[in-house]
C-alpha positions in Angstrom: -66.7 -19.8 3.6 -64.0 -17.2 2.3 -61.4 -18.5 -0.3 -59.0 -20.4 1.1 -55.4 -20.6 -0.5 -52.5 -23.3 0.8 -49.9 -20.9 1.8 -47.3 -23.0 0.3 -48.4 -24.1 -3.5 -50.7 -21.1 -3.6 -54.0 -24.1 -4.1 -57.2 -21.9 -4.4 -60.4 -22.6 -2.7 -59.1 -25.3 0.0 -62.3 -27.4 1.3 -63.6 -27.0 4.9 -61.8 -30.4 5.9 -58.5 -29.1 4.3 -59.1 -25.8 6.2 -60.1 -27.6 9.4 -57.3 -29.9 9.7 -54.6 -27.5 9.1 -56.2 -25.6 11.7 -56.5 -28.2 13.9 -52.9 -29.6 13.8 -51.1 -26.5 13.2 -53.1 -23.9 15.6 -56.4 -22.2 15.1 -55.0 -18.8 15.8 -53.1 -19.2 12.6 -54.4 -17.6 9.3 -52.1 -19.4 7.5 -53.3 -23.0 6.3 -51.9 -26.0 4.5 -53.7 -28.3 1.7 -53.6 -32.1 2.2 -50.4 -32.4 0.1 -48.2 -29.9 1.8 -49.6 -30.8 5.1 -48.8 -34.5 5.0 -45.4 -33.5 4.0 -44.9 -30.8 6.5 -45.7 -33.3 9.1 -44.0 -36.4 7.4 -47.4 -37.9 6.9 -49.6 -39.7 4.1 -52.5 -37.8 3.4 -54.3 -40.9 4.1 -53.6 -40.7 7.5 -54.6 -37.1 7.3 -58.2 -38.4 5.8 -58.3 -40.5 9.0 -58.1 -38.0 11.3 -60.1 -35.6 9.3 -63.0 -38.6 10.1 -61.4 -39.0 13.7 -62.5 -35.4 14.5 -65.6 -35.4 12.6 -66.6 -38.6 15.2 -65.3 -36.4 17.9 -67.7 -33.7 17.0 -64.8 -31.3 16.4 -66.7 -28.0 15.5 -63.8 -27.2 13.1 -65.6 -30.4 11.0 -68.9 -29.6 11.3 
């Protein structure tokens, strides 16, 4: 996997699950992705509940998770 950088604090080298949920919840045609911190506060969320649906899709067999 390519480095990944959180196009809002500029984190390097986002995991696959930070890459996959941004993907997931914000569009997988978008190139732009979110770490767990600025995506739980772009969607008003904890990034607890952001683990749980990170494990939510993985039991879906989301291919974005696997």
């Amino acid at each position: 996997m390519k480095n990944v950088a959180c196009k809002s604090c500029y984190k390097e080298s986002l995991t696959k699950d930070e890459v996959g949920i941004s993907k997931k919840l914000l569009g997988e045609d978008d190139d732009d992705v979110l770490c767990l911190d600025c995506l739980a506060a772009y969607l008003d969320c904890s990034v607890d509940d952001l683990l749980d649906k990170i494990e939510e899709f993985k039991d879906e067999g989301c291919a974005l998770f696997q």
